[in-house]
LUMMIGU-499164 format. One record per atom (N, C-alpha, C): atom name; residue number from 1; x, y, z. Coordinates in Angstrom, 2 decimals, always signed. Layout:
N
tinu atom=CA seq=NUM X=X Y=Y Z=Z
...
***
This chain:
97
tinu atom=N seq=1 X=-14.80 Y=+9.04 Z=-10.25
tinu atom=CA seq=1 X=-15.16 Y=+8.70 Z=-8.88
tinu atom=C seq=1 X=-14.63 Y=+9.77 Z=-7.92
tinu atom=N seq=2 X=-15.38 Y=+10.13 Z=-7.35
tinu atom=CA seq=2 X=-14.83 Y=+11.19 Z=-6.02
tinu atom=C seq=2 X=-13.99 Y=+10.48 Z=-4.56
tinu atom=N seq=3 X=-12.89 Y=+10.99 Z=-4.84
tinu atom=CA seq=3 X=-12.25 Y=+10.16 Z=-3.74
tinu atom=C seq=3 X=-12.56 Y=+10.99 Z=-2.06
tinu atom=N seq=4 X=-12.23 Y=+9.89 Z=-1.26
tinu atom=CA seq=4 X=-12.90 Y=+10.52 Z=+0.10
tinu atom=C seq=4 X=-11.41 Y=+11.98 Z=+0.23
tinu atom=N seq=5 X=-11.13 Y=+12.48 Z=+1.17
tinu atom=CA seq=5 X=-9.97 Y=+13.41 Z=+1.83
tinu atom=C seq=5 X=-8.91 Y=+12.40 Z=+2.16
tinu atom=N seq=6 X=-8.23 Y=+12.78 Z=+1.60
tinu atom=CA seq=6 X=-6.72 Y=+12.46 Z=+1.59
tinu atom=C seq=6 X=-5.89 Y=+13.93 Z=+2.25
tinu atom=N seq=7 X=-4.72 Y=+13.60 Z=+2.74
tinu atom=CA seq=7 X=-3.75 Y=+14.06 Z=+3.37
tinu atom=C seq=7 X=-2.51 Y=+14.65 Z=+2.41
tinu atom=N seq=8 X=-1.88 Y=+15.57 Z=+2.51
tinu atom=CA seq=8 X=-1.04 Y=+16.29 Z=+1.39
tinu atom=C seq=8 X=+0.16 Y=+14.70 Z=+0.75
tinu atom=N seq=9 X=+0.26 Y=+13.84 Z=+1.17
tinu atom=CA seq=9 X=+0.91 Y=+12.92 Z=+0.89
tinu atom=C seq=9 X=-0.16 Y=+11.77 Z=-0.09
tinu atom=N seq=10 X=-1.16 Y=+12.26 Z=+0.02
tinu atom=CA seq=10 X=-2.23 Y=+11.20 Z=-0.69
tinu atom=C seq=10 X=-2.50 Y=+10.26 Z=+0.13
tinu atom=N seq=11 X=-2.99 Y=+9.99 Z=+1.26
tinu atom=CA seq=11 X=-3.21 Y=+8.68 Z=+2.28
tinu atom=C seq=11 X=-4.72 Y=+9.32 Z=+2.94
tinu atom=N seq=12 X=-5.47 Y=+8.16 Z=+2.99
tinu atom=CA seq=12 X=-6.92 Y=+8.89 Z=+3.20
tinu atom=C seq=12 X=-6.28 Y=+9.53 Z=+4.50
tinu atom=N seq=13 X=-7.72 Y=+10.38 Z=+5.07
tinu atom=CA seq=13 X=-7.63 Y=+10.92 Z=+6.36
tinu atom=C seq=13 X=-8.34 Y=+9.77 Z=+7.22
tinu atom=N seq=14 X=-9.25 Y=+8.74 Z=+6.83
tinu atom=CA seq=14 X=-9.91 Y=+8.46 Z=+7.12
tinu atom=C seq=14 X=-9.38 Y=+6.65 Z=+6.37
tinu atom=N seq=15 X=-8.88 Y=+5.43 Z=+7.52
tinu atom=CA seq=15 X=-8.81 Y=+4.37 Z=+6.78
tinu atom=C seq=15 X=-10.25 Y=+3.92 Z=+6.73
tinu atom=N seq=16 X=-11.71 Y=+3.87 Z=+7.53
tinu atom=CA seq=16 X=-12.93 Y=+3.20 Z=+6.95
tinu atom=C seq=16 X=-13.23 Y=+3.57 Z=+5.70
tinu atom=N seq=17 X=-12.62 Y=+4.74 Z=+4.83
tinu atom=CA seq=17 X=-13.12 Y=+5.04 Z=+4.06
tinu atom=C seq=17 X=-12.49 Y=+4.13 Z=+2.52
tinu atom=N seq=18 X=-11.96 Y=+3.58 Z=+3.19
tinu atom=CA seq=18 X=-11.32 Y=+2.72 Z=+2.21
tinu atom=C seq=18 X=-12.15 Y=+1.63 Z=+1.20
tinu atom=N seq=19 X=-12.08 Y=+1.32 Z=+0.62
tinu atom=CA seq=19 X=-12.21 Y=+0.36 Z=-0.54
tinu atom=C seq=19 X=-12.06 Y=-0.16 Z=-1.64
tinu atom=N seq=20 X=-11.89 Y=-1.16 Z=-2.26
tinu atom=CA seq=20 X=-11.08 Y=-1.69 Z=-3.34
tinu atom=C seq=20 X=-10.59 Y=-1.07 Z=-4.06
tinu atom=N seq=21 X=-12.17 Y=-0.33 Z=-4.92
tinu atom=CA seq=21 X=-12.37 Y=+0.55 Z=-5.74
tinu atom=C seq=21 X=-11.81 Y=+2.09 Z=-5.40
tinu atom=N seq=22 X=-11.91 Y=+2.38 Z=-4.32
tinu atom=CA seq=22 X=-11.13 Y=+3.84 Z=-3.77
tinu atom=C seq=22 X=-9.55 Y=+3.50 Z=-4.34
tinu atom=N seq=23 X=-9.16 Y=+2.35 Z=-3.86
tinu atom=CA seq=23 X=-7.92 Y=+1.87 Z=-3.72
tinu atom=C seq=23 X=-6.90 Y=+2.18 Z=-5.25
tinu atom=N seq=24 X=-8.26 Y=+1.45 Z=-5.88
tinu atom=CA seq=24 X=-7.42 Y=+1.39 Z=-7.32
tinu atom=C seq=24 X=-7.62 Y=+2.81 Z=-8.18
tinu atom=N seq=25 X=-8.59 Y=+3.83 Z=-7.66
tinu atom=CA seq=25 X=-9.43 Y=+4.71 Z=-7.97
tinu atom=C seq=25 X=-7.43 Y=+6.12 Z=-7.43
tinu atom=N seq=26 X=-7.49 Y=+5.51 Z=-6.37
tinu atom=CA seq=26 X=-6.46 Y=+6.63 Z=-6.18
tinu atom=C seq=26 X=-5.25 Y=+6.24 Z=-6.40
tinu atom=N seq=27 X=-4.55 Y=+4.89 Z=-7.28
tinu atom=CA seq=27 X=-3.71 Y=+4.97 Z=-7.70
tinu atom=C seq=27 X=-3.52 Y=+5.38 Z=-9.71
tinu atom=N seq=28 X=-4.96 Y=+5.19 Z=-9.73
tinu atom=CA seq=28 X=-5.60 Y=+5.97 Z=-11.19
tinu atom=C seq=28 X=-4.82 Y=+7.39 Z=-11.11
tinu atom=N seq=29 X=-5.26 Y=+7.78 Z=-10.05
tinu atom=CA seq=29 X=-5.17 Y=+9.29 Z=-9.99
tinu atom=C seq=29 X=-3.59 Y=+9.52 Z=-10.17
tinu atom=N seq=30 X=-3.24 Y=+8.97 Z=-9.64
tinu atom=CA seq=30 X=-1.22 Y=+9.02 Z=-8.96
tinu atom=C seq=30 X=-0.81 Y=+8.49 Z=-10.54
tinu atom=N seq=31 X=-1.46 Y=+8.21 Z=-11.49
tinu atom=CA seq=31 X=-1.33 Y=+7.42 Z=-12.31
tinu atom=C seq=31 X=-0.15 Y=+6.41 Z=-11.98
tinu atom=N seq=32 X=-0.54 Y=+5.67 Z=-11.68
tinu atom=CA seq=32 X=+0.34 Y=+4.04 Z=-11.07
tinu atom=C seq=32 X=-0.60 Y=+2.94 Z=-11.30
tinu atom=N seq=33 X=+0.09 Y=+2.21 Z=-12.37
tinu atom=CA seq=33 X=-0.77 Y=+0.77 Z=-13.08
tinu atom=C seq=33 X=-0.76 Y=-0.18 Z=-11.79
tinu atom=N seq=34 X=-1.79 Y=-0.50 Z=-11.28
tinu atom=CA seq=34 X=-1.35 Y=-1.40 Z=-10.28
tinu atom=C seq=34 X=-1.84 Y=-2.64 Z=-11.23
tinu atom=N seq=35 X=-0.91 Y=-3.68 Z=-11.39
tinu atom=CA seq=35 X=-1.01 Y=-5.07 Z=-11.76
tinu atom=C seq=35 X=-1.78 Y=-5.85 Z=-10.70
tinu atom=N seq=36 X=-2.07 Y=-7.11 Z=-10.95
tinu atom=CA seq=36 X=-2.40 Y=-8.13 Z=-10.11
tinu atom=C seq=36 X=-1.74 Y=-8.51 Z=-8.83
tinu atom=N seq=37 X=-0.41 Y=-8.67 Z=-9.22
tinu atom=CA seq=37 X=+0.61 Y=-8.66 Z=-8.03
tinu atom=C seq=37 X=+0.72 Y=-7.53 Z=-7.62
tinu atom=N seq=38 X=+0.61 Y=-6.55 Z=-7.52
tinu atom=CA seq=38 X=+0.88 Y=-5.06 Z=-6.97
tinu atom=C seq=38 X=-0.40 Y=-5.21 Z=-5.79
tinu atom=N seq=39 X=-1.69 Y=-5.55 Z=-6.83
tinu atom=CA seq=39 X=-3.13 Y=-5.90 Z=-5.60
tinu atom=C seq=39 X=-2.95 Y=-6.82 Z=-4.67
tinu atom=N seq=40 X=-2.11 Y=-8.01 Z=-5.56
tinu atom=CA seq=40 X=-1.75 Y=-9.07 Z=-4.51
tinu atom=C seq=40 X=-1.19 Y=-8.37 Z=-3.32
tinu atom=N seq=41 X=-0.77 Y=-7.54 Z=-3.45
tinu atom=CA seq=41 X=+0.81 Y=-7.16 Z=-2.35
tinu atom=C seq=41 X=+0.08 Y=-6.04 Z=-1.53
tinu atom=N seq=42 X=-0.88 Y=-5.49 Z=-2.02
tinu atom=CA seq=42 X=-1.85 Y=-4.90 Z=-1.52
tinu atom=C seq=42 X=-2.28 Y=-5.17 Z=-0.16
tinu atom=N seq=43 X=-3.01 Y=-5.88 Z=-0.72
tinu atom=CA seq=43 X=-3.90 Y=-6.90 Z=+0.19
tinu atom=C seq=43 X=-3.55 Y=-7.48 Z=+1.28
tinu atom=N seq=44 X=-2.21 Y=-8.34 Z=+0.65
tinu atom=CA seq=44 X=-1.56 Y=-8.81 Z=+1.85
tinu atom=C seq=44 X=-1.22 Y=-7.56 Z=+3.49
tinu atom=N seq=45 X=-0.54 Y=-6.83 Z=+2.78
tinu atom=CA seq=45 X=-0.37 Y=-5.80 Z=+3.53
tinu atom=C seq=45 X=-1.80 Y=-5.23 Z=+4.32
tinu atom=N seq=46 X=-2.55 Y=-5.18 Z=+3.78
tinu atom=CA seq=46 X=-3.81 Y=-5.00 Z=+4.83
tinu atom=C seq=46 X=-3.82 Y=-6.09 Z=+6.06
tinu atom=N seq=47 X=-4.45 Y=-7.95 Z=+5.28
tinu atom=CA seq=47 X=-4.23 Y=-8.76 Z=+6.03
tinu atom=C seq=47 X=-2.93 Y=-8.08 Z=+7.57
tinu atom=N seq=48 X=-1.85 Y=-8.25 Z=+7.19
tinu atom=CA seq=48 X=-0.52 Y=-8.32 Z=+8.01
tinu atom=C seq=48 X=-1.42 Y=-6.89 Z=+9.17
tinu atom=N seq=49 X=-1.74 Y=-5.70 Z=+8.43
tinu atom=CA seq=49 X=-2.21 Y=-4.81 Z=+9.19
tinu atom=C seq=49 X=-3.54 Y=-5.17 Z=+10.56
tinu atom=N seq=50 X=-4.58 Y=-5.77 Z=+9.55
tinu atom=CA seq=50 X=-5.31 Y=-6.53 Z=+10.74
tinu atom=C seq=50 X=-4.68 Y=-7.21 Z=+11.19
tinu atom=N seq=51 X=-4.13 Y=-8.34 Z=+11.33
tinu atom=CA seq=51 X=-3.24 Y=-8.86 Z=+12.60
tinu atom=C seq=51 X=-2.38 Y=-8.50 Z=+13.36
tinu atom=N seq=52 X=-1.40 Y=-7.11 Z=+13.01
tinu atom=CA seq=52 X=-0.67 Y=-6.74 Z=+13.64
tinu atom=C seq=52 X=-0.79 Y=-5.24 Z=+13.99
tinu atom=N seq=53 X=-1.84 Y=-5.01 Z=+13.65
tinu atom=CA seq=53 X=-1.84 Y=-3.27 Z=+13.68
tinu atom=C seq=53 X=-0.95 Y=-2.61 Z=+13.43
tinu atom=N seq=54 X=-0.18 Y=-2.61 Z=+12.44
tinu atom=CA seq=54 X=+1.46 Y=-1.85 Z=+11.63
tinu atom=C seq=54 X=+1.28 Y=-2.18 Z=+10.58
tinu atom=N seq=55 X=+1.50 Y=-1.21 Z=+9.64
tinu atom=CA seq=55 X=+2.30 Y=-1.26 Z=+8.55
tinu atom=C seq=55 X=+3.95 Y=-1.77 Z=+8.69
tinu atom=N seq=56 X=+3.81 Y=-3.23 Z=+7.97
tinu atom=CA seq=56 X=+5.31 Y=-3.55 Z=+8.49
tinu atom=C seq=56 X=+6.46 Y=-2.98 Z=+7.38
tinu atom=N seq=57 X=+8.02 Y=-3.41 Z=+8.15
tinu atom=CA seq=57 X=+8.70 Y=-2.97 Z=+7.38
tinu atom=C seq=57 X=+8.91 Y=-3.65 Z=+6.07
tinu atom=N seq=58 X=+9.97 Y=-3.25 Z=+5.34
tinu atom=CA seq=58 X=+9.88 Y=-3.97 Z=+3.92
tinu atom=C seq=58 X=+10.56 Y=-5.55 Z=+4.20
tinu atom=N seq=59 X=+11.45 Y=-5.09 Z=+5.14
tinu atom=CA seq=59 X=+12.22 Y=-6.67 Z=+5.29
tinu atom=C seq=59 X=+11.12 Y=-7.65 Z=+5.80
tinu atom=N seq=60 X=+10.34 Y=-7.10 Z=+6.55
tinu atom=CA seq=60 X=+9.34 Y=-8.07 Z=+7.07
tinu atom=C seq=60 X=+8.15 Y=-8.51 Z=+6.40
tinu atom=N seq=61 X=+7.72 Y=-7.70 Z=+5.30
tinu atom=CA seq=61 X=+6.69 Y=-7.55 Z=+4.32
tinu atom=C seq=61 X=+6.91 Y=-8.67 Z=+3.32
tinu atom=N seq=62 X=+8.52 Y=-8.55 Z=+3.00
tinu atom=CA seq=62 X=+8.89 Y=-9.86 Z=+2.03
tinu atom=C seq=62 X=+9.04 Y=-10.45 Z=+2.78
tinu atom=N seq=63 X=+9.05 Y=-10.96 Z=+3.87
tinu atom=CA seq=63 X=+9.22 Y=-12.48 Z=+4.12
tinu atom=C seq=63 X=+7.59 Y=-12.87 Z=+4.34
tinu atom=N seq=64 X=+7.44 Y=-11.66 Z=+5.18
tinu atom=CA seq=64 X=+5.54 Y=-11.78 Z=+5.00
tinu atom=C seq=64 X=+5.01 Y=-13.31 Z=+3.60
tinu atom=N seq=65 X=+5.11 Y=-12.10 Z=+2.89
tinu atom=CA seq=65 X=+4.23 Y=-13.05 Z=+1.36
tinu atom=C seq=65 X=+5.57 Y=-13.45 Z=+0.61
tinu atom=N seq=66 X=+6.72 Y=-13.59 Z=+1.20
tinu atom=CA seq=66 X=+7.67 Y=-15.03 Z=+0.44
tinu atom=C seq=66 X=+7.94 Y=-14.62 Z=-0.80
tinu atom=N seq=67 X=+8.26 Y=-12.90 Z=-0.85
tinu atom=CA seq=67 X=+8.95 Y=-12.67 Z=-1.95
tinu atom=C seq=67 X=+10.58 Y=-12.04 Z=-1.61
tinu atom=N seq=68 X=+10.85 Y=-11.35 Z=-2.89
tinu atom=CA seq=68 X=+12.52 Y=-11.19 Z=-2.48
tinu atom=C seq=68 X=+12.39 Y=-9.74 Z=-2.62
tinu atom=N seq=69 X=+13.10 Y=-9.34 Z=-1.46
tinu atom=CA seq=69 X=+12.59 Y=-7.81 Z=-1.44
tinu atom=C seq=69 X=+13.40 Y=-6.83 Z=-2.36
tinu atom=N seq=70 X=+14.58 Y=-7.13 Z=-2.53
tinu atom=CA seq=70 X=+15.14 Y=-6.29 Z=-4.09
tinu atom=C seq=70 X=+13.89 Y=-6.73 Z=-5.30
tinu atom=N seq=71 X=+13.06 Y=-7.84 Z=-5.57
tinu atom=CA seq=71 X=+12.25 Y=-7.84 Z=-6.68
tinu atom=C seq=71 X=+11.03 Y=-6.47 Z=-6.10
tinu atom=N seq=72 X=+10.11 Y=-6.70 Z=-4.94
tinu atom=CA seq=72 X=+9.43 Y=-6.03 Z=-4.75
tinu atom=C seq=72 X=+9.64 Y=-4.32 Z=-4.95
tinu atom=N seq=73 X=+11.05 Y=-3.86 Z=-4.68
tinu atom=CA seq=73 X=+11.67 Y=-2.64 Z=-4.85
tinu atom=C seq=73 X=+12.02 Y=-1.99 Z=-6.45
tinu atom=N seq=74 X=+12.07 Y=-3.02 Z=-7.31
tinu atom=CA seq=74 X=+12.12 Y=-2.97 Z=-8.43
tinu atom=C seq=74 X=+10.68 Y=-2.95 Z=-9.17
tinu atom=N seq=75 X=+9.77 Y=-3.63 Z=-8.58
tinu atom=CA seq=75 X=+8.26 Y=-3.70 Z=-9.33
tinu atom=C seq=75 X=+7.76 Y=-2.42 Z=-8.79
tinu atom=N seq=76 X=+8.09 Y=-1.80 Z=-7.70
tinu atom=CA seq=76 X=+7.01 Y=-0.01 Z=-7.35
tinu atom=C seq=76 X=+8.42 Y=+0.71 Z=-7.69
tinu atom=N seq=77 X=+9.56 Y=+0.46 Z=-7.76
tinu atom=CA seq=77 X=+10.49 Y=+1.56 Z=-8.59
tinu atom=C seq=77 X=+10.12 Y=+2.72 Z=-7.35
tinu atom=N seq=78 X=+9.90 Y=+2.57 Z=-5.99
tinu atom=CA seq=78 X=+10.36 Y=+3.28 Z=-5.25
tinu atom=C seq=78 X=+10.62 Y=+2.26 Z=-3.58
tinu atom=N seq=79 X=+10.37 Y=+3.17 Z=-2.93
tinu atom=CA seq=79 X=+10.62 Y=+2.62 Z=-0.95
tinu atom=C seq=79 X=+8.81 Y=+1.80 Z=-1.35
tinu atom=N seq=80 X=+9.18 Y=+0.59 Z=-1.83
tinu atom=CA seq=80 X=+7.61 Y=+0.07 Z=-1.79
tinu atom=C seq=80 X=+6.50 Y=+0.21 Z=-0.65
tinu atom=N seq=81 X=+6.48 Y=+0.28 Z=+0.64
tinu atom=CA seq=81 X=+5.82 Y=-0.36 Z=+1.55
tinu atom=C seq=81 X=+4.69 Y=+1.76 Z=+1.33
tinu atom=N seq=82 X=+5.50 Y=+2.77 Z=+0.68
tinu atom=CA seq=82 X=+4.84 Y=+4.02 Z=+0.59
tinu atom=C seq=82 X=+3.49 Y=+3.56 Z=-0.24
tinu atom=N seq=83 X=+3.61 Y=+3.34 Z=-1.66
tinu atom=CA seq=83 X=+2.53 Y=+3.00 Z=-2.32
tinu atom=C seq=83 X=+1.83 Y=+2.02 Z=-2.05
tinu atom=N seq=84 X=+2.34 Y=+0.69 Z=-1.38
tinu atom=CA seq=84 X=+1.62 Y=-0.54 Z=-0.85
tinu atom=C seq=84 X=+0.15 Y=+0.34 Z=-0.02
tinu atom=N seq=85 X=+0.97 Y=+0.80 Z=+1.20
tinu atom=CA seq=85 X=+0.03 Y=+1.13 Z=+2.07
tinu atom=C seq=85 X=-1.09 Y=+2.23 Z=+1.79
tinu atom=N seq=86 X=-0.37 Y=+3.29 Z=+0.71
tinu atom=CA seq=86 X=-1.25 Y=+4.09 Z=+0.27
tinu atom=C seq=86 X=-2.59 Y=+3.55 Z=-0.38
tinu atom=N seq=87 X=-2.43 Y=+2.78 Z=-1.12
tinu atom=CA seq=87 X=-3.24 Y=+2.36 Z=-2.27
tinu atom=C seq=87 X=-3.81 Y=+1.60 Z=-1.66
tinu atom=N seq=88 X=-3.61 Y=+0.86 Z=-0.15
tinu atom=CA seq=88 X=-4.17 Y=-0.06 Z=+0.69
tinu atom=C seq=88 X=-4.98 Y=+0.22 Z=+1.64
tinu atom=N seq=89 X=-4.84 Y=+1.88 Z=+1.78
tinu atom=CA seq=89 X=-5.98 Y=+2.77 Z=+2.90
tinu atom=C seq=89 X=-5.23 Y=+2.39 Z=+4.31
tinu atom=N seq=90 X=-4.37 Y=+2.10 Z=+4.14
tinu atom=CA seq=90 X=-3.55 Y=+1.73 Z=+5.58
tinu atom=C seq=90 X=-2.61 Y=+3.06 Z=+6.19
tinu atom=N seq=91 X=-2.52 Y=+3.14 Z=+7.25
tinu atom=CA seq=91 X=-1.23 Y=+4.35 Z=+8.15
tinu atom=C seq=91 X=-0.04 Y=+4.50 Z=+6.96
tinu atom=N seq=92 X=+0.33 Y=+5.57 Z=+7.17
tinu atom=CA seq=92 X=+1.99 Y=+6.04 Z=+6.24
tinu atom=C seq=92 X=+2.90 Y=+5.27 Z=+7.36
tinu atom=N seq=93 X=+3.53 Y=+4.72 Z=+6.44
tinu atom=CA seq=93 X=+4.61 Y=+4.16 Z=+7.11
tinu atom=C seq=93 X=+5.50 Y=+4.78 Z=+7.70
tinu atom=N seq=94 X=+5.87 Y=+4.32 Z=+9.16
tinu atom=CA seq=94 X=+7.02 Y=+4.73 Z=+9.43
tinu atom=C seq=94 X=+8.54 Y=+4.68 Z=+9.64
tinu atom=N seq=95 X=+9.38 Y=+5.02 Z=+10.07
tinu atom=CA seq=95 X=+10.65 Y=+4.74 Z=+9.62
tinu atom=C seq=95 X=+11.06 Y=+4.83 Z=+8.24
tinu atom=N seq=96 X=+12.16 Y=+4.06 Z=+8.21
tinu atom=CA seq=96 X=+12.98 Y=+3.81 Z=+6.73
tinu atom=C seq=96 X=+12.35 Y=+3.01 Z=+5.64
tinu atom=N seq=97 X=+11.43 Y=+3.31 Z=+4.72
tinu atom=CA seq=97 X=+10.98 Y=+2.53 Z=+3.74
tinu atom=C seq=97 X=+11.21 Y=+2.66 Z=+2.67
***
């Protein structure tokens, strides 16, 4: 699949260009298994984005979808909310993630 332009960090240039399949298409690439819950967490993070226009922080992300944010930090094995949003076609986060 040809992915749209991405940014030297891997984040489209472009969020309309987003879609599921882009989504999971460019964490193929990054090679990063995204599981069910990883999509779950995905997603959510979009949701939170349409309502709030931010990529939120991580403390707020887990309480968001009612998980525990040392688990979430342990399942992406990095500053989660980077790959969330990437793989979600959403803004690079800012601040401390």
């Amino acid at each position: 699949m040809d992915l749209p332009e991405r940014d030297g960090d891997g984040y489209l240039r472009d969020m309309n260009d987003w879609t599921p399949e882009i989504g999971r298409a460019m964490a193929e690439r990054d090679e990063i298994d995204l599981d069910d819950l990883k999509w779950e967490q995905i997603m959510k993070a979009r949701e939170y984005f349409e309502e709030n226009s931010t990529v939120p922080p991580i403390r707020k992300f887990a309480k968001y979808i009612g998980q525990d944010q040392k688990a979430i930090f342990k399942m992406w094995m990095t500053g989660p909310m980077k790959p969330i949003s990437k793989y979600g076609g959403l803004p690079k986060p800012t601040g401390c993630v």
